[in-house]
KELUM-776986 format. One record per residue: x, y, z of N, C-alpha, C in turn; residue in one letter. Coordinates in steps of 0.02 Angstrom, whole numbers, padded with zeros to 5 digits, always signed. Last residue first. Layout:
BEGIN
XYZXYZXYZA
...
end
This chain:
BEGIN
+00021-00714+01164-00029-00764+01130+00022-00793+01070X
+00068-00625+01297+00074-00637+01217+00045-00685+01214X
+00047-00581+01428+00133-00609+01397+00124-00635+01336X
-00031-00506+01475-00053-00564+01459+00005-00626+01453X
+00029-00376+01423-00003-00391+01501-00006-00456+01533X
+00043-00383+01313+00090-00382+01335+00083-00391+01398X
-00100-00363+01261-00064-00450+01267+00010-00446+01295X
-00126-00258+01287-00162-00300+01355-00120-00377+01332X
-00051-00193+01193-00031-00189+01265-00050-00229+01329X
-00108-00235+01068-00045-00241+01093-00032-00247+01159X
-00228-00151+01116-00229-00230+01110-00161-00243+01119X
-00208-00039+01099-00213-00050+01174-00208-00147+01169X
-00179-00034+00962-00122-00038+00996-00140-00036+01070X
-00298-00053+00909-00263-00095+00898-00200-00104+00937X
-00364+00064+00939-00380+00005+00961-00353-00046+00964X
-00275+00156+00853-00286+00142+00939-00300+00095+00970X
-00333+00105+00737-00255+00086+00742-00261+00096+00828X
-00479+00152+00725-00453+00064+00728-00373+00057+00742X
-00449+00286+00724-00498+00237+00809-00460+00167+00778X
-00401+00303+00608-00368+00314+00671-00408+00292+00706X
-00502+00216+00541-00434+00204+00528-00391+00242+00584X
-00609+00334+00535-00603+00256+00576-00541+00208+00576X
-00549+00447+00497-00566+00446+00560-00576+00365+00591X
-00542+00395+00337-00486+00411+00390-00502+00410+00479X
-00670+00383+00343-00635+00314+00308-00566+00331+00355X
-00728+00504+00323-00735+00478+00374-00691+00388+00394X
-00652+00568+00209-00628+00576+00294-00650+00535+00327X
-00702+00486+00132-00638+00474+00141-00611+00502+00182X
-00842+00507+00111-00814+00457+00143-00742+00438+00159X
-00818+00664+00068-00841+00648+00135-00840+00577+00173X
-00773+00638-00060-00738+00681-00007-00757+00639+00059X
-00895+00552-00111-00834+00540-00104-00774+00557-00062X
-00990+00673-00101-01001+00611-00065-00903+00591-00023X
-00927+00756-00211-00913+00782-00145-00954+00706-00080X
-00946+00665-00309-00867+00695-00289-00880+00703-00193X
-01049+00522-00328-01049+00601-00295-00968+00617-00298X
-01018+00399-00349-01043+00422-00408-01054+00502-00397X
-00991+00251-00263-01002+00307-00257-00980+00345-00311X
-00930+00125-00236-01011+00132-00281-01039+00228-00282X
-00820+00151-00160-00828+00090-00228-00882+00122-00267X
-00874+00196-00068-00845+00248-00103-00836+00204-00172X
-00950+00067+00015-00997+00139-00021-00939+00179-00060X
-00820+00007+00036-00900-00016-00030-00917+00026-00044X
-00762+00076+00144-00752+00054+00067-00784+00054+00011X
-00876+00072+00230-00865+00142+00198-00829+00129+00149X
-00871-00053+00277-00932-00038+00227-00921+00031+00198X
-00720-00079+00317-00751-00104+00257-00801-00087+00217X
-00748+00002+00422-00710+00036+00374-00724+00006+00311X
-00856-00068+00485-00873+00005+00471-00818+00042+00414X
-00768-00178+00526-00817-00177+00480-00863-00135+00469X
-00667-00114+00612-00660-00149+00562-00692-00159+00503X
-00751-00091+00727-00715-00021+00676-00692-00076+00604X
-00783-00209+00767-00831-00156+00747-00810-00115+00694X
-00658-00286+00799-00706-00318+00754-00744-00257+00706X
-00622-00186+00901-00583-00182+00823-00612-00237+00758X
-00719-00202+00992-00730-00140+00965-00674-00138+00897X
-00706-00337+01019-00736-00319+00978-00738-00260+00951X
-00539-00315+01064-00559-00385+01000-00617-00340+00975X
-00607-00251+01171-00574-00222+01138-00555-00258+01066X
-00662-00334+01239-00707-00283+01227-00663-00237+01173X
-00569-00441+01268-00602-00466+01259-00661-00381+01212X
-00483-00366+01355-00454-00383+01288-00524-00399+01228X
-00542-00349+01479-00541-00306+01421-00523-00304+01351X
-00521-00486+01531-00600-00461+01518-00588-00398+01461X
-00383-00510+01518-00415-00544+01493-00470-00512+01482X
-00357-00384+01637-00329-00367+01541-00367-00428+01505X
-00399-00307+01721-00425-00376+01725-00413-00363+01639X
-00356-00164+01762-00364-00213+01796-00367-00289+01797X
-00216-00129+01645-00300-00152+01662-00291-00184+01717X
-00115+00003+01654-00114-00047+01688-00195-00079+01675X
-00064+00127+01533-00096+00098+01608-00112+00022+01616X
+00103+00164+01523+00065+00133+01490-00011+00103+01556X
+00183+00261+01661+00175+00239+01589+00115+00209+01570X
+00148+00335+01757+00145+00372+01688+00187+00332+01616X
+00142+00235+01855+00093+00287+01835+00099+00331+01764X
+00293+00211+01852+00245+00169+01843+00152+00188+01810X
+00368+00327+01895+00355+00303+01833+00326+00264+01795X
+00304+00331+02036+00284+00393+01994+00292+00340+01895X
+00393+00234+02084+00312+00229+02076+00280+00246+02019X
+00521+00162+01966+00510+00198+02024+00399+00184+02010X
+00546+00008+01880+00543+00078+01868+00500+00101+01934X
+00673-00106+01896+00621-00090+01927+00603-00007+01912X
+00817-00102+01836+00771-00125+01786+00687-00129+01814X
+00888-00056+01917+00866+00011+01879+00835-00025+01826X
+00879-00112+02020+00867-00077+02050+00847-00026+01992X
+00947-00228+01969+00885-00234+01974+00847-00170+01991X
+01078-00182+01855+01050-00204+01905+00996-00193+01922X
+01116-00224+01678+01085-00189+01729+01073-00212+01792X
+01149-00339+01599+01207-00292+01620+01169-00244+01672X
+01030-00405+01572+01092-00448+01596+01138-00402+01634X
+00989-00295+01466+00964-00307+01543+00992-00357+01564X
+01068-00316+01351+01077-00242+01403+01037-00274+01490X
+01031-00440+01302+01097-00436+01333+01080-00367+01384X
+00911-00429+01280+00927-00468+01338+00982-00487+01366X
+00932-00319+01183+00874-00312+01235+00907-00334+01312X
+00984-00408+01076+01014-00344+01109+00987-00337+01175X
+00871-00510+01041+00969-00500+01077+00992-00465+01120X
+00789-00408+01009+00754-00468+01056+00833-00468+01085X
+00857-00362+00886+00822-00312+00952+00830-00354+01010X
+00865-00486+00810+00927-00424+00837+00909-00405+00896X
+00748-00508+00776+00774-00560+00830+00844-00532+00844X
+00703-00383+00692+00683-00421+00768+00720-00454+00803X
+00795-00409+00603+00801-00361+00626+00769-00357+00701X
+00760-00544+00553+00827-00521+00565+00816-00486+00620X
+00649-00492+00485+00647-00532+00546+00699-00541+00571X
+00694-00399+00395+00652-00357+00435+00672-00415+00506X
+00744-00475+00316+00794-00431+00330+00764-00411+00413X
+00637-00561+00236+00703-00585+00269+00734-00527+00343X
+00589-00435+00199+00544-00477+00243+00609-00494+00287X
+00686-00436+00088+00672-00381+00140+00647-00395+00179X
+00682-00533+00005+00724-00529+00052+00714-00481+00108X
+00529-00536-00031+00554-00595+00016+00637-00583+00065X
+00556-00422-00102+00540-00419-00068+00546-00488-00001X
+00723-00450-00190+00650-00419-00197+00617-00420-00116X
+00852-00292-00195+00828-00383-00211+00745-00380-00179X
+00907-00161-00109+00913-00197-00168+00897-00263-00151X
+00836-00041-00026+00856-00098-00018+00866-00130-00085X
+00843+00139+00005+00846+00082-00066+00873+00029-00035X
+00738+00210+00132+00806+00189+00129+00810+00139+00043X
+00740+00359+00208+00726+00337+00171+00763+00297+00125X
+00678+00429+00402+00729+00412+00327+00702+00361+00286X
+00572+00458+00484+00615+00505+00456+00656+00505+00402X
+00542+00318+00503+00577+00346+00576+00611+00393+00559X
+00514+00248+00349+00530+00228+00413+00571+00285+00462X
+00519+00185+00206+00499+00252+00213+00518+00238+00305X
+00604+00069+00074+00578+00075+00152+00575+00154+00164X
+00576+00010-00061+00602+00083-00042+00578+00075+00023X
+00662-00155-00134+00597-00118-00080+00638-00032-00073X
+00642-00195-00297+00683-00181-00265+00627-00144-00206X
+00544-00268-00387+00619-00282-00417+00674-00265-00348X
+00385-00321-00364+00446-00277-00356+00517-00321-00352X
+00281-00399-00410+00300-00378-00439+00382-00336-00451X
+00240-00536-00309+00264-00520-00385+00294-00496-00417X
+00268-00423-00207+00314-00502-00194+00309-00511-00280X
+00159-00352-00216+00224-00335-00217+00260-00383-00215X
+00037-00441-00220+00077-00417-00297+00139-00369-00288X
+00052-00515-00092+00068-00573-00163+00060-00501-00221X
+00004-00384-00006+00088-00443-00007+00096-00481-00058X
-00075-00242-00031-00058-00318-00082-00001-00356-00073X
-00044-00119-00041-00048-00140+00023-00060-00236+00014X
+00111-00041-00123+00026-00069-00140+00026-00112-00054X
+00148+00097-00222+00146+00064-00162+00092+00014-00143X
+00277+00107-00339+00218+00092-00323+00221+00086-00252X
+00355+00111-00508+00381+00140-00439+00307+00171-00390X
+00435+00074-00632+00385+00069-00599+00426+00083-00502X
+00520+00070-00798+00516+00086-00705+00433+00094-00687X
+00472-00020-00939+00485+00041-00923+00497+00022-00840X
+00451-00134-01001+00505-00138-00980+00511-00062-00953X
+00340-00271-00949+00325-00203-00963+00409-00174-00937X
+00295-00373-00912+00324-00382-00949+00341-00306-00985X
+00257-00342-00748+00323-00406-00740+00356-00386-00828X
+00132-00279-00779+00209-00254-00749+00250-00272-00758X
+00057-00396-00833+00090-00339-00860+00140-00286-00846X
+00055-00465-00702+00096-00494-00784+00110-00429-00805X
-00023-00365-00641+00048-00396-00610+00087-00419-00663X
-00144-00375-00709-00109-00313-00687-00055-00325-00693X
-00195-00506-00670-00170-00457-00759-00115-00419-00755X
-00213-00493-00545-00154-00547-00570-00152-00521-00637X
-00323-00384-00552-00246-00378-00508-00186-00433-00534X
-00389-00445-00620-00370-00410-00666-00308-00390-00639X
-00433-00567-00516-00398-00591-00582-00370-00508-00617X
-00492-00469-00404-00431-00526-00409-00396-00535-00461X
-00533-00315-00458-00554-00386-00417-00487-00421-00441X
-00463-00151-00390-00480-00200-00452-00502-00271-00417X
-00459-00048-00311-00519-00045-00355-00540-00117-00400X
-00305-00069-00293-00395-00060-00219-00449-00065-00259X
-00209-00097-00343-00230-00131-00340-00321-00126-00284X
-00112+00040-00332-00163+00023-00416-00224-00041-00399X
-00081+00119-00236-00118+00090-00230-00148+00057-00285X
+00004+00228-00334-00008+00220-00270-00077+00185-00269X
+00131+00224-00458+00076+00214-00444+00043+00212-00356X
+00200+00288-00601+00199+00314-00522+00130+00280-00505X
+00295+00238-00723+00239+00235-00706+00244+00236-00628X
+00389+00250-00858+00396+00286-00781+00339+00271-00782X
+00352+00289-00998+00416+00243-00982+00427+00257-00898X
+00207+00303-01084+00228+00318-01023+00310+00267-01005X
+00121+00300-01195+00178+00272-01228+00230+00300-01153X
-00039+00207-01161-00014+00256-01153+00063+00250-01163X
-00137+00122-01091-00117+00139-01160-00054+00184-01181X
-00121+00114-00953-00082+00046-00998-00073+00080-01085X
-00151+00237-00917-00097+00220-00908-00069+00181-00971X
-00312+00213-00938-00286+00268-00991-00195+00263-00993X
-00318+00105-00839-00331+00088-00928-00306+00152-00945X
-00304+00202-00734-00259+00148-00737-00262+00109-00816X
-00426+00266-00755-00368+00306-00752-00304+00264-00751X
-00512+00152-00749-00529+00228-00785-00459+00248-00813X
-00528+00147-00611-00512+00077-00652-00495+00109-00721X
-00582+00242-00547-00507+00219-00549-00476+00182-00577X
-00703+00253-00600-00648+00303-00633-00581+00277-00605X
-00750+00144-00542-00747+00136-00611-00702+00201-00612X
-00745+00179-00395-00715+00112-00416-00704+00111-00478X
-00837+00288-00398-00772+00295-00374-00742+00220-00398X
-00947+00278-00548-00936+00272-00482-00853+00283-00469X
-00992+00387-00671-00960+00323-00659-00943+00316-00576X
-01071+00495-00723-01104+00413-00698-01041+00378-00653X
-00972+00565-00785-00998+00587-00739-01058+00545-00698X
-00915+00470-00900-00872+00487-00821-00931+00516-00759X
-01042+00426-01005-01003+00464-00958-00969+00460-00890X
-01041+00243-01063-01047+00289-00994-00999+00353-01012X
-00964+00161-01158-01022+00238-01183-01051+00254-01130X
-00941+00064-01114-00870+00109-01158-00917+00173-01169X
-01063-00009-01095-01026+00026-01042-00954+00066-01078X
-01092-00109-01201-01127-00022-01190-01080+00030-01139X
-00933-00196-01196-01023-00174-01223-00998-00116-01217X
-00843-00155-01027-00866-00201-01072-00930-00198-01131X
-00764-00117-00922-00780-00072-00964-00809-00131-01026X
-00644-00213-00846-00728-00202-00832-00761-00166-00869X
-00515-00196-00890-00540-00138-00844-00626-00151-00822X
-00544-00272-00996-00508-00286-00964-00527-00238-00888X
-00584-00177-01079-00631-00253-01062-00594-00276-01008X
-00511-00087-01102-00574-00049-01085-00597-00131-01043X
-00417-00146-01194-00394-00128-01129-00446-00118-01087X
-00486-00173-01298-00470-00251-01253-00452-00194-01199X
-00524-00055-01353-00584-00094-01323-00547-00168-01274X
-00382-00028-01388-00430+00015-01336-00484-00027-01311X
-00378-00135-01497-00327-00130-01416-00360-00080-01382X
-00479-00090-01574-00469-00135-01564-00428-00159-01475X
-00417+00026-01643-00484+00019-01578-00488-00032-01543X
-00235+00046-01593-00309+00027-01637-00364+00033-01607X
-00107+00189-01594-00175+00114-01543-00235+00104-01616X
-00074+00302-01640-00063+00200-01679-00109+00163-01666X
-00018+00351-01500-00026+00364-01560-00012+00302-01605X
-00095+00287-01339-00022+00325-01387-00047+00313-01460X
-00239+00360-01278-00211+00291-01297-00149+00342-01342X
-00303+00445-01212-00239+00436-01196-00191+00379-01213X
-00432+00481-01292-00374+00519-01296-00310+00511-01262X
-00461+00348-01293-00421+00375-01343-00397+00410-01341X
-00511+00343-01150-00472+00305-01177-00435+00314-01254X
-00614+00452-01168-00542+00472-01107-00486+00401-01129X
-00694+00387-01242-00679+00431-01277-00611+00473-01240X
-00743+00282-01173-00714+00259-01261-00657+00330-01259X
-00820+00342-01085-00771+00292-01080-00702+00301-01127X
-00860+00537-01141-00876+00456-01112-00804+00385-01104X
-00830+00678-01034-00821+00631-01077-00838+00550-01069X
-00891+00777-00938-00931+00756-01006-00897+00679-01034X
-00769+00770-00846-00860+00740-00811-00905+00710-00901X
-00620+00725-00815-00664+00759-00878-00740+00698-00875X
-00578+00689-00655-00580+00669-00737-00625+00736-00763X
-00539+00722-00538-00519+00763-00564-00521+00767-00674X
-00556+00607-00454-00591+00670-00453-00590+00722-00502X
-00462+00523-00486-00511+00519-00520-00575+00566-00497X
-00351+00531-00380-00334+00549-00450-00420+00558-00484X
-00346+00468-00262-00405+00518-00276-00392+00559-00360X
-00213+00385-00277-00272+00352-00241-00341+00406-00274X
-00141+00415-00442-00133+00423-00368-00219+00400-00341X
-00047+00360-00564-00099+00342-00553-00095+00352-00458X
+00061+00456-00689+00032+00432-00614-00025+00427-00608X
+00202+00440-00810+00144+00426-00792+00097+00406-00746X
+00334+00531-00868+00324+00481-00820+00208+00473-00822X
+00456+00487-00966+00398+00515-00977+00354+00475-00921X
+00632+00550-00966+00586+00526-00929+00494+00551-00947X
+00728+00616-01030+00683+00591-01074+00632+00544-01044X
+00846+00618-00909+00830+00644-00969+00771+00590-01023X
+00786+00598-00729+00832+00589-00810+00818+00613-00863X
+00725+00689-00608+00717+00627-00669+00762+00646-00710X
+00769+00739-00465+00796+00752-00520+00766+00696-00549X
+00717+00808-00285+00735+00732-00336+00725+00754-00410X
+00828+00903-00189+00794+00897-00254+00773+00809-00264X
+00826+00986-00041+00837+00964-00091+00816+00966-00151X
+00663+01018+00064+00722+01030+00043+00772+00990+00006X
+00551+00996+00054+00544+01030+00106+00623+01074+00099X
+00469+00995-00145+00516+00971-00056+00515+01013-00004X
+00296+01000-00173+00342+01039-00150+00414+01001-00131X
+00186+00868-00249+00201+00913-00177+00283+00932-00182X
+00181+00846-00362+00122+00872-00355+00140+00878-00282X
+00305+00804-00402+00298+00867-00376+00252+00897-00396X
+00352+00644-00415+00315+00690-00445+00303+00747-00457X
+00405+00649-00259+00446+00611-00332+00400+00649-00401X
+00294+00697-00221+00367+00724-00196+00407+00708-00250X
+00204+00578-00196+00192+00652-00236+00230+00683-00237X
+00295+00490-00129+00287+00470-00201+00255+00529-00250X
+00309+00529-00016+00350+00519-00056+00347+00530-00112X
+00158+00528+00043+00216+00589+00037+00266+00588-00023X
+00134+00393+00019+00118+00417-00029+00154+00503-00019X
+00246+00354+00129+00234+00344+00086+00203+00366+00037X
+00247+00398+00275+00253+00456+00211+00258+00430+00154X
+00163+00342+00391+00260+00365+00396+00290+00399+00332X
+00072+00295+00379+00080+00376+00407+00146+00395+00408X
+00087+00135+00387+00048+00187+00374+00041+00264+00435X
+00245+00080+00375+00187+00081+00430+00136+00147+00404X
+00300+00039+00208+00335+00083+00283+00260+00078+00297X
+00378+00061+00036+00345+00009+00091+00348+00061+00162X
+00357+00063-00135+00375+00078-00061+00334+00074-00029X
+00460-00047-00240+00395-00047-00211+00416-00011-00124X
+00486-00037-00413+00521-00009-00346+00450-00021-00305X
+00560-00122-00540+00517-00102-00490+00503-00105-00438X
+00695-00061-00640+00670-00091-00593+00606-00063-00576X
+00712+00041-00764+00696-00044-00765+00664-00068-00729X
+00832+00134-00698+00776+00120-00759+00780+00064-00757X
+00839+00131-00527+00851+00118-00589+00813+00120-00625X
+00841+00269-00389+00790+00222-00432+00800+00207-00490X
+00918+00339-00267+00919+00323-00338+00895+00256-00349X
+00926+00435-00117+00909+00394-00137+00905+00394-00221X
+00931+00521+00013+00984+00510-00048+00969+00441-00063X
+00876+00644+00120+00855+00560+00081+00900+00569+00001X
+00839+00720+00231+00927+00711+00199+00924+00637+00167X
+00708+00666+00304+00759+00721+00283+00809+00682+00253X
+00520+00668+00314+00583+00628+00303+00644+00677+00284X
+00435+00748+00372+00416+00689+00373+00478+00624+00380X
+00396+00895+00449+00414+00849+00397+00403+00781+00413X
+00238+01013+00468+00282+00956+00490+00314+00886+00437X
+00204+01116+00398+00199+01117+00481+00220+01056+00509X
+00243+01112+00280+00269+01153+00315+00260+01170+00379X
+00275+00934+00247+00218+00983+00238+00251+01038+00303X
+00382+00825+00168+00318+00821+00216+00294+00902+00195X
+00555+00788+00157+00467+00795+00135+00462+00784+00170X
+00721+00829+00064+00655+00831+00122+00602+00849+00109X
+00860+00762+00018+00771+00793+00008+00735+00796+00070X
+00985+00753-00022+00968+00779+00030+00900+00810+00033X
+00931+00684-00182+00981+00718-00153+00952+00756-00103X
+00872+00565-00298+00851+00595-00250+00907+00651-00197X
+00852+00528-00445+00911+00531-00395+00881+00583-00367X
+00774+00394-00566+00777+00470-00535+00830+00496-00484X
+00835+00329-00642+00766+00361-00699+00787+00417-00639X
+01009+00299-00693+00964+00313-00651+00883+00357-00677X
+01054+00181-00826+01050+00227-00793+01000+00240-00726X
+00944+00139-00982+01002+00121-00916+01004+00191-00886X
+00781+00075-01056+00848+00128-01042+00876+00098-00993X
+00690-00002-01192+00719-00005-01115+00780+00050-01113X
+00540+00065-01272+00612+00046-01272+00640+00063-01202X
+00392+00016-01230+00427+00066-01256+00497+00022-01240X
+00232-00028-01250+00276-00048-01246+00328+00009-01270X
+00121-00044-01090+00150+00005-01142+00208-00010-01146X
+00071-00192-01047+00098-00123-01050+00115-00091-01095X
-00103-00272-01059-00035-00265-01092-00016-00190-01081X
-00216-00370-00992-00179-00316-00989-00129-00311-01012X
-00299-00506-01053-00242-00478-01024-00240-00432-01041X
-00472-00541-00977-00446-00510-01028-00364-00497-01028X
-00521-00706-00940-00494-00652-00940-00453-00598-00976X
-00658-00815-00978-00605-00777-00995-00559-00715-00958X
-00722-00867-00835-00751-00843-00893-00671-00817-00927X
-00712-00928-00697-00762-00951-00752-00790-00906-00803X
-00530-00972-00673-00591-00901-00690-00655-00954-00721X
-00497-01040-00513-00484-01033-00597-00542-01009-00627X
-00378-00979-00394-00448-00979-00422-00445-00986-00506X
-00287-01045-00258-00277-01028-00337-00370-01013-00369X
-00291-00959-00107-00311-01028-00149-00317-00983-00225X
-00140-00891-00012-00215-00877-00069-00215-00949-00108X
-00075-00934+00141-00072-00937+00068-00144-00939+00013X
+00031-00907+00273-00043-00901+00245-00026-00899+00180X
+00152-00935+00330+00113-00984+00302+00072-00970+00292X
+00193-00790+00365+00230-00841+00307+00179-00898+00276X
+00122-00743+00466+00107-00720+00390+00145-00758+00339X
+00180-00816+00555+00115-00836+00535+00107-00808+00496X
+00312-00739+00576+00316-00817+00543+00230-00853+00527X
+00254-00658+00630+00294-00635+00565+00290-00707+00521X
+00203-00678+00740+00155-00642+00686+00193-00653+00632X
+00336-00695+00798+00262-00741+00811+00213-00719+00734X
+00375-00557+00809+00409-00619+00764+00379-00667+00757X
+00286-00485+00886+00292-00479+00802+00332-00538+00773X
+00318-00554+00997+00238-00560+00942+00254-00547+00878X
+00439-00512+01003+00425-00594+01032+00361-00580+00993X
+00435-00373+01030+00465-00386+00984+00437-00469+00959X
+00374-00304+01150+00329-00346+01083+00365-00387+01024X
+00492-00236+01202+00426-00281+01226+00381-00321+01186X
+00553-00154+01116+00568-00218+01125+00513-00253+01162X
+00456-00101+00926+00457-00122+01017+00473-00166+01061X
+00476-00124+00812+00545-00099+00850+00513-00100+00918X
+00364-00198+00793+00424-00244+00771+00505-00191+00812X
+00247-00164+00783+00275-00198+00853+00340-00197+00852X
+00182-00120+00683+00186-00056+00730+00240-00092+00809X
+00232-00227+00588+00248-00157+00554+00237-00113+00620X
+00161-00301+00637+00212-00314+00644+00252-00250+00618X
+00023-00270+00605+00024-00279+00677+00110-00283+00683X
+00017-00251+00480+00002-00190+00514+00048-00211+00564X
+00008-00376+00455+00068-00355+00425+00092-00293+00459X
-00116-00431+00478-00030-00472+00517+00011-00409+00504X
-00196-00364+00408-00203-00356+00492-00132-00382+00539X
-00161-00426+00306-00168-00342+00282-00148-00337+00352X
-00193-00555+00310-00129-00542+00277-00127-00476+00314X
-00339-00545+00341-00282-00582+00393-00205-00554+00369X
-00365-00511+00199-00378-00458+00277-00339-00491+00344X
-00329-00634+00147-00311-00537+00118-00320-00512+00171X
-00413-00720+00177-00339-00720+00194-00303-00664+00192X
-00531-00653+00149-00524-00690+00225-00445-00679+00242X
-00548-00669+00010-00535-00612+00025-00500-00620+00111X
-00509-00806-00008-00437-00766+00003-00472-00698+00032X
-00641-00853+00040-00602-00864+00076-00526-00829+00055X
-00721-00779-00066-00740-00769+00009-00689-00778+00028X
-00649-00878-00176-00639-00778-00181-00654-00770-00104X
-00701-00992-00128-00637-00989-00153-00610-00887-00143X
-00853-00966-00155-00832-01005-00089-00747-00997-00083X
-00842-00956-00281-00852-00892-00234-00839-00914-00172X
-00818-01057-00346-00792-01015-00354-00784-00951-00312X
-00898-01157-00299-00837-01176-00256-00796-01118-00292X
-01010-01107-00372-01013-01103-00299-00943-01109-00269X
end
C-alpha cells in the first residue's frame, strides 16, 4: 500500500514537474512574466520524487558494450531544418562528442525532435550538412518508431534478430524481463502487442545491439519508474554517445553530459550538465527582469502609456480576471485529463491505425491545453502574479 501510495504521489510530482517546466519554458523571455517564471523556477527546485523501494526484483538493463572513441561523433555545419513550407532552425554549427550525453532541450514545437530526425536523415536539411564520423554505428529509438515492426514476428524472435552477435539467450531473456517481456509473453506476436509494449520492444532490441550512437526521443514515456531508473544506469555505464530528448527532469539531470538548447531558430551546445543550464536559464531571467527596469527608468511616461487604439489590440483585457481565471484553471484541469486518458488508451492500444488516430487527437488537445495555458498567464498578469 505505502508502495503505491508512494508511485501515486511522484506520478503527482512528475506532472507538477512537467506543468512548472512548460510554464517557464513559455514565460521566461516575456518581460512581463518574467517575475513568475522565476517564482516557478525556484518552485521546481524544491520538488523532489520519494525514493520507492521495489517489491520485487528488478531486472538491470545493460548497454551495449563497445569500445570508447574521441573526437567529434557528429558536426553539424550551417544546417537548416524544418520542412519546405516552413523552417525551423538555420545556420546551426553545432558538434557532439564521442562519449557525451547530449540532451535536447527547448519549448515544445521549437524542433526538437526536427532535429534529431535531421541528425539521422529520416528528414532532409533545409540546408547544410550534419556529417557522422567515421565508423559511427548509430542506433534510433523515435516516439512512432513501432509502427513500423515486423507484425508476424514474435518477442523472442525481433530480440534476436537484433541482439549483436554472441548474445546468449540467456542476456536476451534478461533484456526481454527487464522490458516487461517476462514467461509466455517472449512468445506474443508484435501484432498483439499494444503501443506501450512495441516501444518497450524497440528500446530492448537497442540495448542488445553492438550500436556506438544511440538517437533517442522520448525513451522514457512507455516505461514505469524503476526500468526508467534501469534505463538511466545503463546510460550512465554505457560508453558509446547518446543523444536524447526526454520530458523527464530527474533522467536528464541523471543522465546528460551536455544540454543542446533548440530555441527562437538557433541551435545552441552548452557544455556541463544540466543543473548548470537551469543555472544559466535563471540567470537569464533575472537579466531580462534588469534590463527591463533599467529601459523603463529611461523612458518617459508618455511612451511607457500605450495610445487607445494600442490598447485594443493588444492582449484583451477580462473584465473580472479572478472569476475567469477561475474557468480557465478548470478548462486546463479538463484538457489535462483528456490528454492523460488519450495517453492510456495509445499505451493499450494494439490498432496502427487506432494509434494514428489517438495521436492526432493527443495533438489537438495539447494545442487547446497550451492556449489555455497561456490566457492563464495573462489573467495572472492581470492579477500581478501569484
Amino acid at each position: 500500500e505505502k508502495r503505491e501510495h508512494d508511485e501515486r504521489a511522484n506520478e503527482a510530482v512528475l506532472a507538477k514537474m512537467k506543468h512548472l517546466e512548460e510554464f517557464i519554458a513559455k514565460n521566461k523571455a516575456r518581460a512581463a512574466t518574467a517575475t513568475l517564471a522565476r517564482s516557478k523556477s525556484k518552485q521546481l527546485e524544491r520538488l523532489e520524487l520519494t525514493k520507492i523501494e521495489s517489491a520485487q526484483p528488478v531486472a538491470k538493463i545493460r548497454a551495449p558494450k563497445i569500445p570508447a572513441r574521441k573526437g567529434p561523433a557528429v558536426r553539424c555545419k550551417d544546417l537548416g531544418i524544418g520542412y519546405p513550407e516552413r523552417q525551423i532552425a538555420s545556420q546551426v554549427d553545432v558538434e557532439i562528442e564521442h562519449g557525451t550525453r547530449a540532451a535536447i532541450v527547448g519549448d515544445n514545437g521549437q524542433g526538437k525532435t526536427t532535429f534529431l530526425r535531421t541528425l539521422v536523415n529520416s528528414l532532409k536539411p533545409l540546408a547544410g550538412e550534419a556529417r557522422w564520423g567515421h565508423g559511427c554505428n548509430i542506433g534510433v529509438y523515435a516516439q512512432h518508431v513501432y509502427t513500423s515492426l515486423p507484425e508476424k514476428q514474435t518477442v523472442l524472435e525481433y530480440l534476436h534478430q537484433h541482439a549483436a552477435r554472441g548474445k546468449k539467450d540467456q542476456e536476451i531473456l534478461d533484456i526481454a524481463g527487464a522490458f516487461l517481456f517476462r514467461g509466455a509473453n517472449v512468445e506474443k506476436p508484435v501484432s498483439v502487442l499494444s503501443g506501450g509494449e512495441r516501444a518497450r520492444l524497440c528500446l530492448a532490441g537497442l540495448m542488445l545491439s553492438e550500436h556506438n550512437i544511440l538517437v533517442l526521443d522520448e525513451p522514457g514515456n512507455h516505461l514505469d519508474v524503476d526500468t526508467i531508473e534501469s534505463l538511466a544506469e545503463a546510460l550512465l555505464e554505457y560508453e558509446g554517445t547518446v543523444i536524447f530528448t526526454s520530458h523527464d527532469r530527474h533522467f536528464t539531470s541523471r543522465v546528460a553530459t551536455c544540454i543542446v538548447e533548440v530555441r527562437d531558430g538557433r541551435v545552441v551546445n552548452y557544455s556541463g550538465k544540466y543543473e548548470d543550464y537551469v543555472y544559466k536559464v535563471n540567470k537569464e531571467i533575472e537579466a531580462g527582469e534588469r534590463e527591463l527596469a533599467s529601459q523603463k527608468a529611461k523612458l518617459p511616461q508618455a511612451v511607457l502609456k500605450p495610445a487607445a487604439a494600442e490598447q485594443k489590440a493588444a492582449v484583451k483585457i477580462s473584465q473580472d480576471p479572478a472569476k475567469e481565471i477561475k474557468v480557465v484553471e478548470k478548462t486546463i484541469s479538463q484538457l489535462d485529463g483528456q490528454k492523460r486518458s488519450l495517453n492510456s488508451r495509445l499505451e493499450k492500444c494494439d490498432d496502427i491505425a487506432e494509434m494514428e488516430k489517438l495521436e492526432k487527437e493527443i495533438a489537438e488537445v495539447t494545442a487547446r491545453l497550451t492556449e489555455a495555458e497561456d490566457r492563464w498567464s495573462e489573467l495572472n498578469e492581470q492579477l500581478g502574479g501569484w
